[in-house]
Backbone as JSON Lines, residues from 0, in Angstrom:
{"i":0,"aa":"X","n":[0.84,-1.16,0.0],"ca":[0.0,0.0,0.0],"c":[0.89,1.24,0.0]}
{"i":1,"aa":"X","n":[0.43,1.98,-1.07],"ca":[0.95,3.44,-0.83],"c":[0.63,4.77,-0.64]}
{"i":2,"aa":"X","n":[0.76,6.01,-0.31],"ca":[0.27,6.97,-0.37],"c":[1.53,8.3,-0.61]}
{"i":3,"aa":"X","n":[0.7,9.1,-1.36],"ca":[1.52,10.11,-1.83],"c":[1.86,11.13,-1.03]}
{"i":4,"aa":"X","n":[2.19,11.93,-0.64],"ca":[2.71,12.48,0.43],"c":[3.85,14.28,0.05]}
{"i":5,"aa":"X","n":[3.58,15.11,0.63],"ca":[4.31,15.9,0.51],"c":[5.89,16.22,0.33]}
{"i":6,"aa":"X","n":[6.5,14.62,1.13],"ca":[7.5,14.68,1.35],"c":[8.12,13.51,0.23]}
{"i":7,"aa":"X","n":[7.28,12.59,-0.28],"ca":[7.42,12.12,-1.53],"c":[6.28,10.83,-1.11]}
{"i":8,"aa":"X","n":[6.52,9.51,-2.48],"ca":[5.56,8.3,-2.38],"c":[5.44,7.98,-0.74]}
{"i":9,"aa":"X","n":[5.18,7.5,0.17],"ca":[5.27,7.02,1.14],"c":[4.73,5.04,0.98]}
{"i":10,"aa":"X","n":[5.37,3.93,1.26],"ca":[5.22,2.75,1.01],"c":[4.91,2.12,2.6]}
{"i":11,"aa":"X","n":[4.04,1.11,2.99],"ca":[3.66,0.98,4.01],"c":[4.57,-0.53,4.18]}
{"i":12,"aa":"X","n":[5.19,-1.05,5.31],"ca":[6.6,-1.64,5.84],"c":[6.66,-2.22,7.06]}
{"i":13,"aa":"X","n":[6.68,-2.97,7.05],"ca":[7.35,-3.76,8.63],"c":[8.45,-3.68,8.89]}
{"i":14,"aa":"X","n":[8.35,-3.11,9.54],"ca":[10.01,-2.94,10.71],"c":[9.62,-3.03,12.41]}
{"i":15,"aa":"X","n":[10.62,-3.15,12.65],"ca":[10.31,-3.71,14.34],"c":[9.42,-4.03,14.49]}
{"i":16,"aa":"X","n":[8.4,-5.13,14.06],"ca":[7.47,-5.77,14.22],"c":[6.13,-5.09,14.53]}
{"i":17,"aa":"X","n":[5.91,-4.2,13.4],"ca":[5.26,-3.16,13.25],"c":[5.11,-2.54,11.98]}
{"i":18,"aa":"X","n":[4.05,-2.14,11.43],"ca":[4.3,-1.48,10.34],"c":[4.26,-0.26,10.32]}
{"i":19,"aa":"X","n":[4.87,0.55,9.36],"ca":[4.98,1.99,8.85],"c":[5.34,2.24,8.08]}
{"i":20,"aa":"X","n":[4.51,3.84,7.3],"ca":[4.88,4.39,6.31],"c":[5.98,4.54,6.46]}
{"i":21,"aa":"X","n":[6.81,4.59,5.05],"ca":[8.39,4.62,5.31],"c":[8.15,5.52,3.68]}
{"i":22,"aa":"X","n":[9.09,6.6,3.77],"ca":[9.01,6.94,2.26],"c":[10.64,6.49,1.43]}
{"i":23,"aa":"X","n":[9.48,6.13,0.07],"ca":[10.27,5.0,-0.78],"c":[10.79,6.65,-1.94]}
{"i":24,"aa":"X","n":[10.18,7.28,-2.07],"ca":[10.59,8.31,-3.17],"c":[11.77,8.91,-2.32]}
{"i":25,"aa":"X","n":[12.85,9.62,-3.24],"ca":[13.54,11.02,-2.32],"c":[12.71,12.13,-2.68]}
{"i":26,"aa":"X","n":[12.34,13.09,-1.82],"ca":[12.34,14.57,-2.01],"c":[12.97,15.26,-0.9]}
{"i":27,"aa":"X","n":[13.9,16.06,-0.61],"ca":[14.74,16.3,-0.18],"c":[15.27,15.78,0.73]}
{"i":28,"aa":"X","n":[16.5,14.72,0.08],"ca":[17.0,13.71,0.25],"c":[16.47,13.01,1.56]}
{"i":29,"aa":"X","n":[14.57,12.88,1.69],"ca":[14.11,11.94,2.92],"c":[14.19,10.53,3.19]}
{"i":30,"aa":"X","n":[14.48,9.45,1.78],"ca":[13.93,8.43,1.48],"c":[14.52,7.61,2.79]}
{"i":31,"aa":"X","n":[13.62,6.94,2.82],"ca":[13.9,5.95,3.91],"c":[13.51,6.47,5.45]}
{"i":32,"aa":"X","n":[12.99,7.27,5.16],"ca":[12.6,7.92,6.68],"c":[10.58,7.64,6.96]}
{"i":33,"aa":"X","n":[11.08,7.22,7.98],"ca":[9.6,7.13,8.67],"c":[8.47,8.18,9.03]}
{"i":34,"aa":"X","n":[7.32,8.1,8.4],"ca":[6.36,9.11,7.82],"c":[6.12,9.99,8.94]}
{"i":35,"aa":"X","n":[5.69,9.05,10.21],"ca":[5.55,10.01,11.0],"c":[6.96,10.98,11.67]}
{"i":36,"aa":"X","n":[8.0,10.44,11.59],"ca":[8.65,11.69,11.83],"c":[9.09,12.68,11.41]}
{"i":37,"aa":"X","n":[8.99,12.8,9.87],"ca":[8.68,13.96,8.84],"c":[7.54,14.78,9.39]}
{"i":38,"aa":"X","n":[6.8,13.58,9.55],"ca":[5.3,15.01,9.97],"c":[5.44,15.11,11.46]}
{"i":39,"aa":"X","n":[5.75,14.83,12.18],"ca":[6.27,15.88,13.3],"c":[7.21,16.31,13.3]}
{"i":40,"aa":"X","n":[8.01,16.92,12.71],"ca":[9.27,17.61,12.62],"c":[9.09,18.99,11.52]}
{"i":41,"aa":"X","n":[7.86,18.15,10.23],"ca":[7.54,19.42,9.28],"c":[6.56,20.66,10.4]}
{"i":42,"aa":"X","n":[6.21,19.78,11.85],"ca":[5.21,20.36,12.27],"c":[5.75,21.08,13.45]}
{"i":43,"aa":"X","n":[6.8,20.62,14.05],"ca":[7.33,21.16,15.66],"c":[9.4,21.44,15.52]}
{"i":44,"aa":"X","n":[9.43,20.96,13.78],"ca":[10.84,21.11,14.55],"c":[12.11,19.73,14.34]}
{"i":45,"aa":"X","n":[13.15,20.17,14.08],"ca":[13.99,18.5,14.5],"c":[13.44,17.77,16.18]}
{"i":46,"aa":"X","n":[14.2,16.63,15.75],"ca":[13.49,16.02,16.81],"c":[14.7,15.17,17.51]}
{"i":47,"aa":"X","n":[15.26,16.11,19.07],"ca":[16.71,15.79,19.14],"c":[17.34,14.41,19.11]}
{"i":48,"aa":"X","n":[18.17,14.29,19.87],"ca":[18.5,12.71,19.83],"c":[18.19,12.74,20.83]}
{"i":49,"aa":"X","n":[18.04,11.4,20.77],"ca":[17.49,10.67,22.36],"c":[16.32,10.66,22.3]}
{"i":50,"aa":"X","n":[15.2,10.9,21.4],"ca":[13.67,10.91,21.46],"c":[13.39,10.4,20.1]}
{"i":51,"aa":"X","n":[12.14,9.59,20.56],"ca":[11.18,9.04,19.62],"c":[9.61,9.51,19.45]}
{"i":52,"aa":"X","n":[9.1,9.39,18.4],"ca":[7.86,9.7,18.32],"c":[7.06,8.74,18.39]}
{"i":53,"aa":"X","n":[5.87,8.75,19.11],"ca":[5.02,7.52,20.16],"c":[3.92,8.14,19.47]}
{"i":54,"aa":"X","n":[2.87,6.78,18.18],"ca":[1.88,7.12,18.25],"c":[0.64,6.85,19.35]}
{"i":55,"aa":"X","n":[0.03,7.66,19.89],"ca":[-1.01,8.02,21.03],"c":[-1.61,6.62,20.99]}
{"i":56,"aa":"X","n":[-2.47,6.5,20.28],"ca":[-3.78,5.46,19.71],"c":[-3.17,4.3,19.39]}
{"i":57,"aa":"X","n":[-1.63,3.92,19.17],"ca":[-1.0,2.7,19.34],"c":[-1.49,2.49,17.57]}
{"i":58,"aa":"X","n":[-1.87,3.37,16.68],"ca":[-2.19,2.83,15.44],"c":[-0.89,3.45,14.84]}
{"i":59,"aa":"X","n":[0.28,2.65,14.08],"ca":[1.38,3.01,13.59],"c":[0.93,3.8,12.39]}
{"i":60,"aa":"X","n":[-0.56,3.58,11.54],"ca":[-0.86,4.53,10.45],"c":[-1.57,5.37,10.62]}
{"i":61,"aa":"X","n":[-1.93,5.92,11.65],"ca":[-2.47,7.13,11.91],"c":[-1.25,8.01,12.47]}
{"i":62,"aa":"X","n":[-1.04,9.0,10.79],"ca":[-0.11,9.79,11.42],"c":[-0.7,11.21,11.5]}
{"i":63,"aa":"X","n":[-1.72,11.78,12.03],"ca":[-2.32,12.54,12.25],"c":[-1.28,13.46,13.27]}
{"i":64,"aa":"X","n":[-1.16,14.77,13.23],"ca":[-0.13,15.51,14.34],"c":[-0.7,15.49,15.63]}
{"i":65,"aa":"X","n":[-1.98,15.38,15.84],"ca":[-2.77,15.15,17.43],"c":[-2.69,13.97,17.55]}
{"i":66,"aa":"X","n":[-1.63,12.73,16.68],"ca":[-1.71,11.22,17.33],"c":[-0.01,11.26,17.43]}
{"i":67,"aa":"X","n":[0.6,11.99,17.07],"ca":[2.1,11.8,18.12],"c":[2.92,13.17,18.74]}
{"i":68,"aa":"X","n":[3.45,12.33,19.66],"ca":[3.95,12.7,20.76],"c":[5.59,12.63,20.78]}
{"i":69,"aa":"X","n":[6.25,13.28,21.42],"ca":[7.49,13.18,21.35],"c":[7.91,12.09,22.96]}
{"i":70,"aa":"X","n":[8.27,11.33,22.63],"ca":[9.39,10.61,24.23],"c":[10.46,10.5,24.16]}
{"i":71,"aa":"X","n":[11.05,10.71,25.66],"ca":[11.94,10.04,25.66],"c":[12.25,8.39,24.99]}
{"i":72,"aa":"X","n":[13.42,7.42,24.63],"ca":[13.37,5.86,25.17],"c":[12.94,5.74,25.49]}
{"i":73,"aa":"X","n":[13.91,5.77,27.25],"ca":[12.94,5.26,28.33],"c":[11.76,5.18,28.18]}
{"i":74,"aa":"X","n":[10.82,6.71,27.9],"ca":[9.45,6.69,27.92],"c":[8.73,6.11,27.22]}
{"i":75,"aa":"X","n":[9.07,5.52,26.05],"ca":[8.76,5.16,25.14],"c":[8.68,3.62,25.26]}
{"i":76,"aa":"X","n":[9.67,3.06,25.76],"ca":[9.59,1.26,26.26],"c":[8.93,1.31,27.15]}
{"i":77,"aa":"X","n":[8.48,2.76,28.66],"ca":[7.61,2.19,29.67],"c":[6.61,2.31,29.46]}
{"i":78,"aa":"X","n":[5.87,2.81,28.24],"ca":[4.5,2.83,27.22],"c":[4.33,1.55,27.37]}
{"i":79,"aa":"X","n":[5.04,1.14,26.21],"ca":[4.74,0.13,25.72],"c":[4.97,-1.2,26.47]}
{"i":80,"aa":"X","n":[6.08,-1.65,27.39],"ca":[6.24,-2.47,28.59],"c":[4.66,-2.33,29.61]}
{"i":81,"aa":"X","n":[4.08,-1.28,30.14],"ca":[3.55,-1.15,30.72],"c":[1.73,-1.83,30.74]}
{"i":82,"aa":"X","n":[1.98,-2.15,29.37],"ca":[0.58,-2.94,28.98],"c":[-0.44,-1.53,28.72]}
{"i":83,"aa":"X","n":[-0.45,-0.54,28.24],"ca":[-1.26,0.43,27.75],"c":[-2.45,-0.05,26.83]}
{"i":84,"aa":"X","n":[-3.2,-0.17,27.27],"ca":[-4.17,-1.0,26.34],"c":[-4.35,0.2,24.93]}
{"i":85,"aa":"X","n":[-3.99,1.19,24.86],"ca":[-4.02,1.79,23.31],"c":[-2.52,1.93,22.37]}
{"i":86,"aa":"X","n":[-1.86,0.78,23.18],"ca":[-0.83,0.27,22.39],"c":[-0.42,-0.88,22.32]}
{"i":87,"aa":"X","n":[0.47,-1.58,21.42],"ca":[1.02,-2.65,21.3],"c":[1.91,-2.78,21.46]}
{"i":88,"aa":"X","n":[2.71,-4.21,22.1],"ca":[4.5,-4.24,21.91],"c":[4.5,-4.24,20.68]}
């Protein structure tokens, strides 16, 4: 499945046992980067090291900007460790 995207094609992907848009086109030189962190970054900014973007609703294709969040790691494994019922390991 694909969708077109501002930042180029976007192709939908399993990685870490999970799927996500991943964009397969370059437009300025993005390819290979994961959809949602283009769109929070086109939206808030780089996104330093040491943080990941956690979708809310635990749905990896809803990349809506009111469904992610910035975490820490840490915060980010005690999400998901923690049994959050609106996410998945």
């Amino acid at each position: 499945m694909t969708i077109k995207t501002k930042f180029g094609t976007a192709c939908f992907r399993k990685t870490h046992g999970k799927g996500y848009y991943t964009i397969s086109s370059s437009k300025e030189g993005k390819r290979g980067k994961h959809l949602h962190r283009l769109i929070y970054e086109d939206h808030y900014g780089p996104i330093p090291k040491g943080m990941q973007i956690h979708h809310i609703d635990g749905d990896t294709t809803n990349n809506d900007i009111s469904n992610l969040q910035m975490v820490s790691i840490s915060e980010h494994k005690r999400i998901h460790k923690v049994g959050n019922t609106n996410c998945d390991d």
